[in-house]
N, C-alpha and C positions, 0 to 999 in steps of 0.2 A: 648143486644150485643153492648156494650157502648165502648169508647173510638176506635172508626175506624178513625179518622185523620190521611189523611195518606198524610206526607210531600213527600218531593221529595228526589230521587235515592240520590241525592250528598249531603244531608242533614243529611243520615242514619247512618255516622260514628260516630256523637256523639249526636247520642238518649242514653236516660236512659234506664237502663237495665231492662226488669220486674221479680224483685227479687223472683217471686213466677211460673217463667218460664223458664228464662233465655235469649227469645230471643225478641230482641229490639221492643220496640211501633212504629212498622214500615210500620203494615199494616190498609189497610180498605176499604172498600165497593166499589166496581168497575163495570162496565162491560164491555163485547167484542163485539165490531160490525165488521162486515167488514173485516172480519182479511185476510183474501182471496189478500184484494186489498191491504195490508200494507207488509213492507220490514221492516227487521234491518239488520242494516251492509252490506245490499245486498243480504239480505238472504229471500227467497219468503216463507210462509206459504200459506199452502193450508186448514186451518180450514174454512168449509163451510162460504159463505158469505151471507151477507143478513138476519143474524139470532143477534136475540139479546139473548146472552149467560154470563153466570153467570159463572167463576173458582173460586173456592177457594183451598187455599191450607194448607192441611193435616199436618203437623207435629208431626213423632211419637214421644211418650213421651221419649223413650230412647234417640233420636238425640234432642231433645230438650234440655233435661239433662245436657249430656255430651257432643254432637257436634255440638253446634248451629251455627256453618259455615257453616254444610252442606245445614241446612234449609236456611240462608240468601243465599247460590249459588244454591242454585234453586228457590228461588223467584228471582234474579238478572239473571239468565237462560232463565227463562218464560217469563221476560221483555224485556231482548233482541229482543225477537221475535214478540215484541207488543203488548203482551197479559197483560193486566190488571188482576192483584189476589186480591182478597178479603181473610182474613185472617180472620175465625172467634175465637176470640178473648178468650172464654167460653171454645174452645174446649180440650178436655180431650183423656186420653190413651182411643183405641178404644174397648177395652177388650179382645184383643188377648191372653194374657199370665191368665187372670183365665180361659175363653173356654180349653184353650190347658190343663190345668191339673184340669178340672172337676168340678172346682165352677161357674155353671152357673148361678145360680143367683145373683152372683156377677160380673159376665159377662154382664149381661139383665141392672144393674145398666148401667155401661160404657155405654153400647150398646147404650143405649134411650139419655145419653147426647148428645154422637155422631150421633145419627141418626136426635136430635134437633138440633144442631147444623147447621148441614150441609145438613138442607133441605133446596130443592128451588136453587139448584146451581145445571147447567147442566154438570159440571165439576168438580173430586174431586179426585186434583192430591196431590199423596205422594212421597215423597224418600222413599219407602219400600215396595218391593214386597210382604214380610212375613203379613204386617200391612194390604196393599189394600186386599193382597187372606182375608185374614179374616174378610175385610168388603163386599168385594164382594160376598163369596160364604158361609162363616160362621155364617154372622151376624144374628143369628138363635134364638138368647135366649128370642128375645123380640114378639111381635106381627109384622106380616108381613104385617102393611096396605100397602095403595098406597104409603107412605109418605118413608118408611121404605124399601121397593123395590124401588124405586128411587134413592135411596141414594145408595144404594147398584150397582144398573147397571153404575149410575153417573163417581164409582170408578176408575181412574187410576193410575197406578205407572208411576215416571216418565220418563223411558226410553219407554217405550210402547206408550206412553201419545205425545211423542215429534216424537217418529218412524211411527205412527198409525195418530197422529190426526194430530199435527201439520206438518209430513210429514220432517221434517228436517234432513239437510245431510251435511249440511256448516256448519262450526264454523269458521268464519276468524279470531276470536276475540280470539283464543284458540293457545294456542303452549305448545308441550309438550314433549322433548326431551327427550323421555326418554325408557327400554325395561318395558313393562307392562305386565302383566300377569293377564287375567282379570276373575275374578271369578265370576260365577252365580251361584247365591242361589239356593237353593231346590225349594223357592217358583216361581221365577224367572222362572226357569227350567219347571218343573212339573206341574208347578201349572198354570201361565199366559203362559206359550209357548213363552217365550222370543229367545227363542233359540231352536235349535234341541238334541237331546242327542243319547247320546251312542247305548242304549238297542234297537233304535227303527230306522228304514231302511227307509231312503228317502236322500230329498238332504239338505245339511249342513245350516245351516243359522241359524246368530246372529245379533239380533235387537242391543242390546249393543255394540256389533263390529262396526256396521255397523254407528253407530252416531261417535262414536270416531276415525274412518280412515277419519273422516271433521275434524280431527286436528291435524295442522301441527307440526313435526316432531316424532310422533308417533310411536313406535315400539312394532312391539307382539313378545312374545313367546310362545309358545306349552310345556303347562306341559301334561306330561305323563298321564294323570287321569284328566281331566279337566272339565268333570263333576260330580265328587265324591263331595258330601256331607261333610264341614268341622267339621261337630261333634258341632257348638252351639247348634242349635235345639230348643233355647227357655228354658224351663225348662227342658229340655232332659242333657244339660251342668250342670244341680246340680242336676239332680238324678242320671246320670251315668257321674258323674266328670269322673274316667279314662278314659273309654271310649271316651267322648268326646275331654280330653287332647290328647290323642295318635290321633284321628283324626284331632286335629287343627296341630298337629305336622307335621305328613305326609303330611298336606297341603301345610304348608309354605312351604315343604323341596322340593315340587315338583316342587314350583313356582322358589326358588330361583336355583335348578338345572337345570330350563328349561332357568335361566338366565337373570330372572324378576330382575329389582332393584325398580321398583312398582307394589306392589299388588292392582289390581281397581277391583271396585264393586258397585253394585247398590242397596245393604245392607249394611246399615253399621252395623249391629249386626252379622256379620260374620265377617266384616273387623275385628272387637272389639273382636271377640274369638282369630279370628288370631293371631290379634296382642299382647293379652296378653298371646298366645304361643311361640310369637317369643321372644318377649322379657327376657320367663325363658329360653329359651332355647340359648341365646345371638345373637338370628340371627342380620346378617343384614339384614332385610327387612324394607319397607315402603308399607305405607299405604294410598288409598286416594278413595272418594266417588265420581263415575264418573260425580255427578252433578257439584262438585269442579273442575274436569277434563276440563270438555264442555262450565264450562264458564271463564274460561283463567286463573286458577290457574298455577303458574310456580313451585314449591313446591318447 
């Protein structure tokens, strides 16, 4: 696990690209003590204190790919708050997308780099609800030692990660003037309990809501159907392409009737259906990943 030099925050604009990645040689080996008794901005975390703890952080291969801002505003998120990340360096797609359509044994490969990877870290925060459910509750293909459950229970996605451990409700550093309309994934939804939902009777609450009313000038709207399903799905978008076009459809159309002029989200593989349906479809819509949101993007 070579090359973890890891310079400093104002240094990271003009590192080298890693051309077999995409996202800057910016992390390495850390840890967290004490975080109970440290502040950013004013802003108190309550991750137990007194523990020497290991985070590193996950990035899915699709945000790697195409959206490596998301993954540098959530390493520059988790630092505000004092947390030191370790970025293992080796790490690979976690093998969501062969489990989900049936080649497990090409699932079991993935599986074992990532579960080497990111052993021995009491923490193992992602930008992706859809990525963590399938380390946390899927990661099935390979053998289940001790090493292999750890990694697994370890998992968090990051809005859960920053609501649940780190406890955070401030962003001072954050302004974002704008009407949002904010979407939760299926796994999000369903899967982590980020939120409450439609079908099922109790009282309302959203973890994702609830971090983004800490920044200022923020506005929601109420779509119609606000926990409907936008039709990606993973490989479910190219086995039933119509299907899932007419659902990214109906989705945008709800947000921008409810008078969203940004779409947020805590997947960006749903922002990325969405948005390649607004686009045929000539909307005006925007798009943004609430970890961009949280840590002071103005878009």
């Amino acid at each position: 696990m070579g090359g973890r030099g890891r310079p400093s925050l104002s240094a990271r604009r003009d590192l080298p690209i890693d051309t077999n990645r995409g996202l800057p040689y910016i992390f390495g080996q850390t840890k967290l003590t004490n975080l109970a008794n440290m502040t950013a901005g004013g802003v108190s975390c309550r991750v137990p204190s007194n523990e020497l703890m290991k985070v590193a952080l996950f990035i899915p291969c699709f945000i790697d790919a195409f959206y490596p801002e998301v993954g540098i505003a959530t390493l520059e998120l988790l630092e505000r708050f004092g947390i030191e990340v370790d970025y293992p360096q080796e790490q690979t797609c976690c093998g969501q997308p062969m489990a989900n359509s049936g080649a497990h044994a090409d699932a079991a490969g993935a599986e074992r780099v990532f579960a080497r990877n990111f052993a021995g870290y009491d923490y193992i925060v992602g930008p992706s609800a859809s990525c963590i459910h399938h380390v946390r509750e899927h990661l099935t293909a390979i053998e289940q030692t001790d090493e292999v459950r750890n990694v697994r229970a370890g998992a968090y996605e990051l809005v859960e990660f920053l609501h649940d451990v780190v406890g955070a409700r401030e962003f001072p550093w954050a302004e974002f003037p704008y009407r949002v309309g904010l979407h939760n994934s299926c796994s999000a939804l369903r899967h982590l309990k980020e939120a409450s939902v439609s079908e099922v009777a109790g009282q309302p609450f959203s973890k994702p809501r609830t971090l983004l009313e800490g920044v200022k000038g923020i506005e929601f709207v109420k779509p119609s159907r606000p926990d409907e399903c936008c039709g990606f799905g993973g490989t479910f978008s190219v086995t039933e392409e119509p299907v899932s076009v007419r659902m990214g459809q109906d989705k945008v159309r709800d947000h921008l009737n409810a008078g969203a002029q940004y779409i947020v989200s805590g997947d960006m593989s749903c922002l990325m259906h969405q948005q390649g349906c607004a686009e045929r479809m000539k909307a005006d819509a925007r798009f943004i990943h609430i970890a961009q949101v949280l840590n002071g993007a103005r878009a």
